[in-house]
PyMOL Python script that loads the backbone (N, CA, C, O; Angstrom):
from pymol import cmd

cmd.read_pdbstr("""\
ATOM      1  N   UNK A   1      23.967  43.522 -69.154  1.00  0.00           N
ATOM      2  CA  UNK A   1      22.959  43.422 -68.131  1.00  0.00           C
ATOM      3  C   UNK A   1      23.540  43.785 -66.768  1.00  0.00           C
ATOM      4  O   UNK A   1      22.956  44.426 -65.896  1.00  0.00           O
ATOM      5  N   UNK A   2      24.923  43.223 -66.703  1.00  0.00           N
ATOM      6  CA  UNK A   2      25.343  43.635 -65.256  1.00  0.00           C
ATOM      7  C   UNK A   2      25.349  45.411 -64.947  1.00  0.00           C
ATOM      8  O   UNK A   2      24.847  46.171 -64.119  1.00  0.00           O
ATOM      9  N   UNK A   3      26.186  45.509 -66.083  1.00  0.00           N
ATOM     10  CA  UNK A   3      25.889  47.134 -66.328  1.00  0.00           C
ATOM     11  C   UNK A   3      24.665  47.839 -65.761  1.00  0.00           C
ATOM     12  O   UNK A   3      24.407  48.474 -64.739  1.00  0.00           O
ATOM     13  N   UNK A   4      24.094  47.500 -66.735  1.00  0.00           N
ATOM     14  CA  UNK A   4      21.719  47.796 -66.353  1.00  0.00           C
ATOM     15  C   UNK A   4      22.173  47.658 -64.863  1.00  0.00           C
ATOM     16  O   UNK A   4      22.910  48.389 -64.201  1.00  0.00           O
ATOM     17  N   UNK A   5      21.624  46.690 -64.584  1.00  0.00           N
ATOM     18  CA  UNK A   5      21.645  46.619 -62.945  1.00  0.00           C
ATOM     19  C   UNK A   5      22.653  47.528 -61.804  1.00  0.00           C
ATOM     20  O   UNK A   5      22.172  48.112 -60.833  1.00  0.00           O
ATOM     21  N   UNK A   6      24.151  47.511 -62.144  1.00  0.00           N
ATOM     22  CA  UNK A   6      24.839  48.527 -61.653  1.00  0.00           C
ATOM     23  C   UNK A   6      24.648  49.941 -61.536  1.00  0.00           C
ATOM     24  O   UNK A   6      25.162  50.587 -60.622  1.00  0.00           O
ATOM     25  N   UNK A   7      23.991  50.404 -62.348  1.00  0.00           N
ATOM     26  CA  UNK A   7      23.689  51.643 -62.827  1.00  0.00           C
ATOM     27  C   UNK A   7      22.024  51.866 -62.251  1.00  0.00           C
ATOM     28  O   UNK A   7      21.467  52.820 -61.709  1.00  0.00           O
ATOM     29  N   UNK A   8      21.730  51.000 -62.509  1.00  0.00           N
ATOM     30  CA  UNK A   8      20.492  51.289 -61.259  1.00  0.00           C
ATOM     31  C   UNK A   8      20.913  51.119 -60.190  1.00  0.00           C
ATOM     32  O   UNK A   8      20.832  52.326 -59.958  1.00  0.00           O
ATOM     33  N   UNK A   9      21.364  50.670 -59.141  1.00  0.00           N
ATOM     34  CA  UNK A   9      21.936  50.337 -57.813  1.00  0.00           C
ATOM     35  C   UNK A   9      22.400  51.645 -58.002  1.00  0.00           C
ATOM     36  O   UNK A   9      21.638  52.338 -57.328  1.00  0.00           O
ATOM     37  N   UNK A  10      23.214  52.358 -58.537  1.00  0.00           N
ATOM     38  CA  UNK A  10      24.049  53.661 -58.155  1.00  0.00           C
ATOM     39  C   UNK A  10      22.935  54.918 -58.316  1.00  0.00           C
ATOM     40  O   UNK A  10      23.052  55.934 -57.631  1.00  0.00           O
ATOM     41  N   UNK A  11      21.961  54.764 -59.187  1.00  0.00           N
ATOM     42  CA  UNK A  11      20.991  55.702 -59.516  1.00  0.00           C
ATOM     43  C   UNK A  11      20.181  55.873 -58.119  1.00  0.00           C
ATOM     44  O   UNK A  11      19.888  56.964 -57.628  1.00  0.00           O
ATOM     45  N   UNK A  12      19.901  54.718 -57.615  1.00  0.00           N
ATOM     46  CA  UNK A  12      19.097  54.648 -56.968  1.00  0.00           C
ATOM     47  C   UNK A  12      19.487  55.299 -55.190  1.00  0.00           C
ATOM     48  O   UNK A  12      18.801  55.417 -54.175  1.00  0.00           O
ATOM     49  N   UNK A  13      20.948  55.604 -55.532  1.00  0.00           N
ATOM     50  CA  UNK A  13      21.076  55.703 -54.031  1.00  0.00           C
ATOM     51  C   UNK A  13      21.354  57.366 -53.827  1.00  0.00           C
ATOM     52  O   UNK A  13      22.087  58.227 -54.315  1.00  0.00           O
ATOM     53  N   UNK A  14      20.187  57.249 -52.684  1.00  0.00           N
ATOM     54  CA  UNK A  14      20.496  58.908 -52.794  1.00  0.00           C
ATOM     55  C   UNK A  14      21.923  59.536 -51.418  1.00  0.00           C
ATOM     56  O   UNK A  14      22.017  60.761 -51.354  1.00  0.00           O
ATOM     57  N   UNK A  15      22.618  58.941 -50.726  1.00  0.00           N
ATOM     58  CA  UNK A  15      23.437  59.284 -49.766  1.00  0.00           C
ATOM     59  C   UNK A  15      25.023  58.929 -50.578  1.00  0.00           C
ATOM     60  O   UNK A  15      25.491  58.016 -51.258  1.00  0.00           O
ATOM     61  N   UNK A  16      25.517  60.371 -49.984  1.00  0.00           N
ATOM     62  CA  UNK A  16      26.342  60.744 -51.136  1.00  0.00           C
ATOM     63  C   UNK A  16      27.647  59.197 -50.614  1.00  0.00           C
ATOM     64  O   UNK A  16      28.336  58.670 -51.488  1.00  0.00           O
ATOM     65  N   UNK A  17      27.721  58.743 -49.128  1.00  0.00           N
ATOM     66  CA  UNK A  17      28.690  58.173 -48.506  1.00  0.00           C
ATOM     67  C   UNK A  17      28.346  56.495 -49.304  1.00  0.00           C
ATOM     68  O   UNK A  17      29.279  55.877 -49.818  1.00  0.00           O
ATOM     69  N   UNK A  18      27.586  56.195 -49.301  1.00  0.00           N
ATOM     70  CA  UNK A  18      26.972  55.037 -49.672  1.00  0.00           C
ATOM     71  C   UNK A  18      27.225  54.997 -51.318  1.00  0.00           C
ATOM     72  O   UNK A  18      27.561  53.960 -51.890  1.00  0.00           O
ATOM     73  N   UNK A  19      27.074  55.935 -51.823  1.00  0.00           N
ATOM     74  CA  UNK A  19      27.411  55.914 -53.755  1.00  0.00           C
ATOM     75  C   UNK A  19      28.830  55.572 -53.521  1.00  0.00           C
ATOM     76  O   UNK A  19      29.357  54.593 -54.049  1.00  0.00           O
ATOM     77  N   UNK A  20      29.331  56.231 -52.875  1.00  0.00           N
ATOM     78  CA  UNK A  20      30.820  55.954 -53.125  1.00  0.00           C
ATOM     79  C   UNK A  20      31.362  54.598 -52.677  1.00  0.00           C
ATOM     80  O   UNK A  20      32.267  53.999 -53.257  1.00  0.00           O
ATOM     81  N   UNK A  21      30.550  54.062 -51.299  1.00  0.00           N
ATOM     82  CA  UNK A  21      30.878  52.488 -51.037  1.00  0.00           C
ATOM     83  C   UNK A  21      30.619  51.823 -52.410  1.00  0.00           C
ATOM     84  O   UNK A  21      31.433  51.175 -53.068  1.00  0.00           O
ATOM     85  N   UNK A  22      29.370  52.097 -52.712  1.00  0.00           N
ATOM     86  CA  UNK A  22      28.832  50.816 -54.045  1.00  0.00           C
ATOM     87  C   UNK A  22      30.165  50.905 -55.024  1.00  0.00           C
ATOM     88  O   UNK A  22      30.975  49.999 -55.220  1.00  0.00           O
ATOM     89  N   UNK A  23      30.176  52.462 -55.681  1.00  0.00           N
ATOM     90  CA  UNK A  23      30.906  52.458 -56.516  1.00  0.00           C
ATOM     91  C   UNK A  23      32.606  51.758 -56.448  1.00  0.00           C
ATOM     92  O   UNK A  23      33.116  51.011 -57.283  1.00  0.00           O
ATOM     93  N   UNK A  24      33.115  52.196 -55.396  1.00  0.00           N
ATOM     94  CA  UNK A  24      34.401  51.163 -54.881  1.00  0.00           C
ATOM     95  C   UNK A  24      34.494  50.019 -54.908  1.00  0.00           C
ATOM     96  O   UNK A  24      35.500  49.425 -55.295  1.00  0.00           O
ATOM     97  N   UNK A  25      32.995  49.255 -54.317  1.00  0.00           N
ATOM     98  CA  UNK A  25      32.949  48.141 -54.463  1.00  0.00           C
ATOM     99  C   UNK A  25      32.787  47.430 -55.684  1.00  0.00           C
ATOM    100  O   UNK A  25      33.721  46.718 -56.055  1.00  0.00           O
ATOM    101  N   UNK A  26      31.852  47.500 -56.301  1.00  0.00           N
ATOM    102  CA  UNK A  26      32.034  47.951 -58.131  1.00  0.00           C
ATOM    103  C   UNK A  26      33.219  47.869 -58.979  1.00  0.00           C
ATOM    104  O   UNK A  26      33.308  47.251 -60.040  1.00  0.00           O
ATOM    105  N   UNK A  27      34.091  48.537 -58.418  1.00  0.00           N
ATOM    106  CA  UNK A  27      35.394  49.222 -59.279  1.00  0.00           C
ATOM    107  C   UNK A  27      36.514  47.880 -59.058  1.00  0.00           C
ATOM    108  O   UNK A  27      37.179  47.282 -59.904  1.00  0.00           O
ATOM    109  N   UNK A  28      36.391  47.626 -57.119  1.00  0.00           N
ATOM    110  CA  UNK A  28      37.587  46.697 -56.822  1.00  0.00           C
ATOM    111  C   UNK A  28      36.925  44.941 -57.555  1.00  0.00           C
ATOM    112  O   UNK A  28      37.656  44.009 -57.890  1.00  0.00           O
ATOM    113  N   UNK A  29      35.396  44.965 -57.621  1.00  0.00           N
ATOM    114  CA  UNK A  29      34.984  43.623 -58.129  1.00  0.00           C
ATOM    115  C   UNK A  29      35.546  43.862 -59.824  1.00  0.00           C
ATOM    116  O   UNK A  29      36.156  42.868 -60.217  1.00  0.00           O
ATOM    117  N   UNK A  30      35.481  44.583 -60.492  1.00  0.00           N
ATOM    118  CA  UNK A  30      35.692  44.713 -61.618  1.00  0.00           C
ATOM    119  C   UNK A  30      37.439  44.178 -62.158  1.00  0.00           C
ATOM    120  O   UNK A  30      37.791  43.576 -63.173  1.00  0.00           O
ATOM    121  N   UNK A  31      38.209  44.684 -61.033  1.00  0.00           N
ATOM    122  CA  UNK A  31      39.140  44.558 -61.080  1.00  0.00           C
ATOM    123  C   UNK A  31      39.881  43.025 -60.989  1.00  0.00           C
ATOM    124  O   UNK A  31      40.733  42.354 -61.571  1.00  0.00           O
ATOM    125  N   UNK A  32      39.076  42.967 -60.003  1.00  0.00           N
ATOM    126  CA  UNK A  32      39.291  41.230 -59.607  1.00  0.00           C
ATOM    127  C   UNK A  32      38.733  40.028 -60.896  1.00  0.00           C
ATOM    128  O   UNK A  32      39.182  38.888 -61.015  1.00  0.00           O
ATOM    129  N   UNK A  33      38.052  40.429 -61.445  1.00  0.00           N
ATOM    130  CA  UNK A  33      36.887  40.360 -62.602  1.00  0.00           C
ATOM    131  C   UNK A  33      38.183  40.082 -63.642  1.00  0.00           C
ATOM    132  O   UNK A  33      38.641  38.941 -63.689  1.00  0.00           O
ATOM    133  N   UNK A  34      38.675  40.983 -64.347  1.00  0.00           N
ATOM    134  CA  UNK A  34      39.436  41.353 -65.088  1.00  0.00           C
ATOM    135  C   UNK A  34      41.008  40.551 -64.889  1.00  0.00           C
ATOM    136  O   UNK A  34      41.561  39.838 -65.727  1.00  0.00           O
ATOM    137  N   UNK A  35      41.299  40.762 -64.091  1.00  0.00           N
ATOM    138  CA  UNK A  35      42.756  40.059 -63.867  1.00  0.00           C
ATOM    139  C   UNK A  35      42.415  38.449 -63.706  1.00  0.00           C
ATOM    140  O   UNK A  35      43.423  37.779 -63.932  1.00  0.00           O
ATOM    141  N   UNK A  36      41.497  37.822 -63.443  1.00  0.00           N
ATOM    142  CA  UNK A  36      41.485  36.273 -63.175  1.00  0.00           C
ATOM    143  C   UNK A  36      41.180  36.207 -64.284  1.00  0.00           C
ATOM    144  O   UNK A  36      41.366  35.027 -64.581  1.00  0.00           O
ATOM    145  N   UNK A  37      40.484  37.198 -65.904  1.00  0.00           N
ATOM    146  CA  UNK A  37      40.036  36.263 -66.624  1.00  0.00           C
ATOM    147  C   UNK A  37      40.670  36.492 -68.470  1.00  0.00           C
ATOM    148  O   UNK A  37      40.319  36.042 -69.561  1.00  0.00           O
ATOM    149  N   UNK A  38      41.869  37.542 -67.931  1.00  0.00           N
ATOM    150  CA  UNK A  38      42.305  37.973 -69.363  1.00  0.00           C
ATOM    151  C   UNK A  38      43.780  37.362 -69.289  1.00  0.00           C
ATOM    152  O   UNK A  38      44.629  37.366 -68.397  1.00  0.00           O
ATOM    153  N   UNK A  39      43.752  36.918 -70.374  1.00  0.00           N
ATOM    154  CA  UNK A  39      44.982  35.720 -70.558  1.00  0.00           C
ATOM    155  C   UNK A  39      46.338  36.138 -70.288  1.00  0.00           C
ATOM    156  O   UNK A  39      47.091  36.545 -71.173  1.00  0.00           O
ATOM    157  N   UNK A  40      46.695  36.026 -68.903  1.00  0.00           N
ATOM    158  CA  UNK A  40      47.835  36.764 -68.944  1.00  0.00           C
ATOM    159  C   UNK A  40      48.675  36.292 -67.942  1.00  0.00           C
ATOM    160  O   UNK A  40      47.907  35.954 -67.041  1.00  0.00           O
ATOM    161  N   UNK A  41      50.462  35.955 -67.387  1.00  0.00           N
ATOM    162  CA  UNK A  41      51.082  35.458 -66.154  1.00  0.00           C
ATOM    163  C   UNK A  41      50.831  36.431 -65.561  1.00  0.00           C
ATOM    164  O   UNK A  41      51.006  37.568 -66.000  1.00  0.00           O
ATOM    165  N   UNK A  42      50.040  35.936 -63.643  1.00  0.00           N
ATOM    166  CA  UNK A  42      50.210  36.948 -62.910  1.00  0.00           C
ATOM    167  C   UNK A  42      51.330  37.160 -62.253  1.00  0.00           C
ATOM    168  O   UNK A  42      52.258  36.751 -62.952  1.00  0.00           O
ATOM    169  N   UNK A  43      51.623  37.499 -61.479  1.00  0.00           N
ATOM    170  CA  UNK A  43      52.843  38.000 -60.710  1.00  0.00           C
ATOM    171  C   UNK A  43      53.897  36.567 -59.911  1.00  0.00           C
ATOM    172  O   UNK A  43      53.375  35.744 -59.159  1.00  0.00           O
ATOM    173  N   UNK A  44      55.458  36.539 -60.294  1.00  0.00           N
ATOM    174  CA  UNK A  44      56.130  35.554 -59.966  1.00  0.00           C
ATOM    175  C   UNK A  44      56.008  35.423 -58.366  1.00  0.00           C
ATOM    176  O   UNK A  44      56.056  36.323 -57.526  1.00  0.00           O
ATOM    177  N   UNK A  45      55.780  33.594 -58.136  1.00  0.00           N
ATOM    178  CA  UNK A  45      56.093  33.345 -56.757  1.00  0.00           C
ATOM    179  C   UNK A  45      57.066  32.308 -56.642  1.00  0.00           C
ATOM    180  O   UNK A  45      57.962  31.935 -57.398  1.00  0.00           O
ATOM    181  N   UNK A  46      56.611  31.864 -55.322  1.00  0.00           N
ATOM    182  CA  UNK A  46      57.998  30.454 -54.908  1.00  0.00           C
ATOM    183  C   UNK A  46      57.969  29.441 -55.869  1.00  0.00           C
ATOM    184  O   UNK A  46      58.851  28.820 -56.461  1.00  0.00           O
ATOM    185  N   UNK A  47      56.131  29.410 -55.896  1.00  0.00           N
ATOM    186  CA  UNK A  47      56.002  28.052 -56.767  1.00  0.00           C
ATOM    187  C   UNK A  47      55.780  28.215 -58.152  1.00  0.00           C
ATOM    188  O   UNK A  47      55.602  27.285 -58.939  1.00  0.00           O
ATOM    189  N   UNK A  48      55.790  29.160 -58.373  1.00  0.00           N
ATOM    190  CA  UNK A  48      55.855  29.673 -60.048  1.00  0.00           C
ATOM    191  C   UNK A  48      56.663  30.365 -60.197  1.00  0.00           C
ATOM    192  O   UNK A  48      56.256  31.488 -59.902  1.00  0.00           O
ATOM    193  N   UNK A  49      57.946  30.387 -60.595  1.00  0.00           N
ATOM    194  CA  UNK A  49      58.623  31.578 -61.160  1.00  0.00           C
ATOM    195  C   UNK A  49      58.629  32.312 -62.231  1.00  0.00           C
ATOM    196  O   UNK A  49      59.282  33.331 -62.456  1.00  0.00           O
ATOM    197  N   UNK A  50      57.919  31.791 -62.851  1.00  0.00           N
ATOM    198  CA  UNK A  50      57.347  32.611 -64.307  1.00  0.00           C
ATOM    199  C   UNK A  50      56.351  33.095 -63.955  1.00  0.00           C
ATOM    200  O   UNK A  50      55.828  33.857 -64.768  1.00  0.00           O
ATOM    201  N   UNK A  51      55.842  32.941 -62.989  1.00  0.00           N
ATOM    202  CA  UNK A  51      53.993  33.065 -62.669  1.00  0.00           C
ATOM    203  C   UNK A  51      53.288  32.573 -63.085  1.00  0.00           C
ATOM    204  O   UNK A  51      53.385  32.187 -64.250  1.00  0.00           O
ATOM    205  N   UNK A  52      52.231  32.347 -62.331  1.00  0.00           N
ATOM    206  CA  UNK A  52      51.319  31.403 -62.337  1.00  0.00           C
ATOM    207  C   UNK A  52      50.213  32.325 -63.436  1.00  0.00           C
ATOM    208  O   UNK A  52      50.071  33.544 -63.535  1.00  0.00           O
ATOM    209  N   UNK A  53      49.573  31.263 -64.135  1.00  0.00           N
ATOM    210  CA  UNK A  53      49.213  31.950 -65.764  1.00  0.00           C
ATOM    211  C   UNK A  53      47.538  32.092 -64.943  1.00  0.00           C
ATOM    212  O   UNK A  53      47.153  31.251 -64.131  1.00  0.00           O
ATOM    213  N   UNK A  54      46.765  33.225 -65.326  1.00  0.00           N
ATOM    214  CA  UNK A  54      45.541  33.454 -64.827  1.00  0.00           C
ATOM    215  C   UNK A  54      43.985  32.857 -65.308  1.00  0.00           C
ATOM    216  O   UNK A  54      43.788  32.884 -66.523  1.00  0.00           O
ATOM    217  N   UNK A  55      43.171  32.468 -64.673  1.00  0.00           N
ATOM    218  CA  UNK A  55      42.344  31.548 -65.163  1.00  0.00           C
ATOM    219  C   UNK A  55      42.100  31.581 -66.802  1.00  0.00           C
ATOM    220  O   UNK A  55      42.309  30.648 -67.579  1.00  0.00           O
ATOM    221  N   UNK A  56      41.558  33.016 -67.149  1.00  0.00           N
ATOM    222  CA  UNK A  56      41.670  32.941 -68.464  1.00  0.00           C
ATOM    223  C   UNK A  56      42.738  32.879 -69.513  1.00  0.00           C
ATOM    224  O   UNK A  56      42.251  33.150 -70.611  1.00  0.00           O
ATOM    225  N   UNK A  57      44.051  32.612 -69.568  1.00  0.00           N
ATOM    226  CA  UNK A  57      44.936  31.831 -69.869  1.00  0.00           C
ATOM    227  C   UNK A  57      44.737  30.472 -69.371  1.00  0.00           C
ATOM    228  O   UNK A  57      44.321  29.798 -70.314  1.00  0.00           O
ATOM    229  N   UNK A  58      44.849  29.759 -68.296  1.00  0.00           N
ATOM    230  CA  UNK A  58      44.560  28.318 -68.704  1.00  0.00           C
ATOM    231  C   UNK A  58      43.309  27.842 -69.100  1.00  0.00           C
ATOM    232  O   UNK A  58      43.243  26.650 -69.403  1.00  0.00           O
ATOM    233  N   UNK A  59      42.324  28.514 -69.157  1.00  0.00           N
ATOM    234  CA  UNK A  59      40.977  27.909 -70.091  1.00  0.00           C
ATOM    235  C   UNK A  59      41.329  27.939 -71.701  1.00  0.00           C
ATOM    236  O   UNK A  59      40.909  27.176 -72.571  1.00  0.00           O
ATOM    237  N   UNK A  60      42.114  28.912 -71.811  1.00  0.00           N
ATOM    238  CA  UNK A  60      42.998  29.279 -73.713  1.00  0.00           C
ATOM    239  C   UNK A  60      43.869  27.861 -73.834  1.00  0.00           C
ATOM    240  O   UNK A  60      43.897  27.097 -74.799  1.00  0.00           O
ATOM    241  N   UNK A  61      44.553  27.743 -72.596  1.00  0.00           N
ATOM    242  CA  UNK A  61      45.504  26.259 -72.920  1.00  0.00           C
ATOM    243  C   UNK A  61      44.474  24.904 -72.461  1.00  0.00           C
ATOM    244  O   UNK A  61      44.659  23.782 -72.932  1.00  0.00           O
ATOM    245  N   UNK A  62      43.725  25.116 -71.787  1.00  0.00           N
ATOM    246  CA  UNK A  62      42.940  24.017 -72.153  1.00  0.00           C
ATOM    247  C   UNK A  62      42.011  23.570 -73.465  1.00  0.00           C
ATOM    248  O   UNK A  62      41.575  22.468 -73.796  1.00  0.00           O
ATOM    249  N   UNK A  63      41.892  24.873 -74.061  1.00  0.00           N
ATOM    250  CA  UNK A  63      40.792  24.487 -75.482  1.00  0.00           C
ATOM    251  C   UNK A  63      41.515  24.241 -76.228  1.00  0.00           C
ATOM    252  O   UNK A  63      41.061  23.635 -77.198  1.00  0.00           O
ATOM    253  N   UNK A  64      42.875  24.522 -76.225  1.00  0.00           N
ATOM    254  CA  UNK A  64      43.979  24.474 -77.398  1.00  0.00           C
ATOM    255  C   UNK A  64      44.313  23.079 -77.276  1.00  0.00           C
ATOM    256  O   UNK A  64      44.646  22.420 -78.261  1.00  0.00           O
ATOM    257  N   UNK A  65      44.237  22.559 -76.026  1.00  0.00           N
ATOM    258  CA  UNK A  65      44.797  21.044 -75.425  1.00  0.00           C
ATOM    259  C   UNK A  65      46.012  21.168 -75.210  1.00  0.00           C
ATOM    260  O   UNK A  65      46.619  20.107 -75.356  1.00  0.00           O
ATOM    261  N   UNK A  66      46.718  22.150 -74.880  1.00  0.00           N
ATOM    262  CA  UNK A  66      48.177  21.998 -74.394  1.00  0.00           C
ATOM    263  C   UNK A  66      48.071  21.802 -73.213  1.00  0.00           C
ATOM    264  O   UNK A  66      46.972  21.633 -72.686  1.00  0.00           O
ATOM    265  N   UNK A  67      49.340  21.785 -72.474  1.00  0.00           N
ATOM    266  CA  UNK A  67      49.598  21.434 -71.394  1.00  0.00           C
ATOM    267  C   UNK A  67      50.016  22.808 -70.228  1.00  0.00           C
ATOM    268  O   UNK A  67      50.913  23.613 -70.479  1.00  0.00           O
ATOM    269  N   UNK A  68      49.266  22.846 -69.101  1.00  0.00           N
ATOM    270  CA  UNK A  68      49.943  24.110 -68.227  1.00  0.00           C
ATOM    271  C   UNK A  68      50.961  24.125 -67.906  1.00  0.00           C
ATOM    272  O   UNK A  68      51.393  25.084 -67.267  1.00  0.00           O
TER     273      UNK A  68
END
""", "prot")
cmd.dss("prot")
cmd.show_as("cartoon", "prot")
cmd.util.cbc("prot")
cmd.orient("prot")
């Protein structure tokens, strides 16, 4: 459905400067989308040195009942 709707929003716009905002915007939400929710450590910091594990990894260790 998000799709449907995206794809109309882009259909619908006829200025070539403006397709390309949506679509960027689109692309960088997708992205953000994707990395918070596929089970994976993101990038090491001070307070994580393994990295801090991304939402969809700790929702996997929460159904499992382990511990973060």
């Amino acid at each position: 459905m998000a799709l449907f709707i995206a794809s109309q929003i882009i259909s619908g716009i006829e200025e070539i400067w403006m397709e390309v905002v949506a679509v960027s915007w689109l692309c960088a939400n997708l992205l953000a989308f994707l990395k918070s929710s596929l089970p994976m450590k993101l990038k090491p910091t001070d307070a994580f040195p393994e990295g801090p594990p991304s939402d969809g990894l700790q929702l996997i260790r929460l159904a499992k009942g382990k511990d973060s």
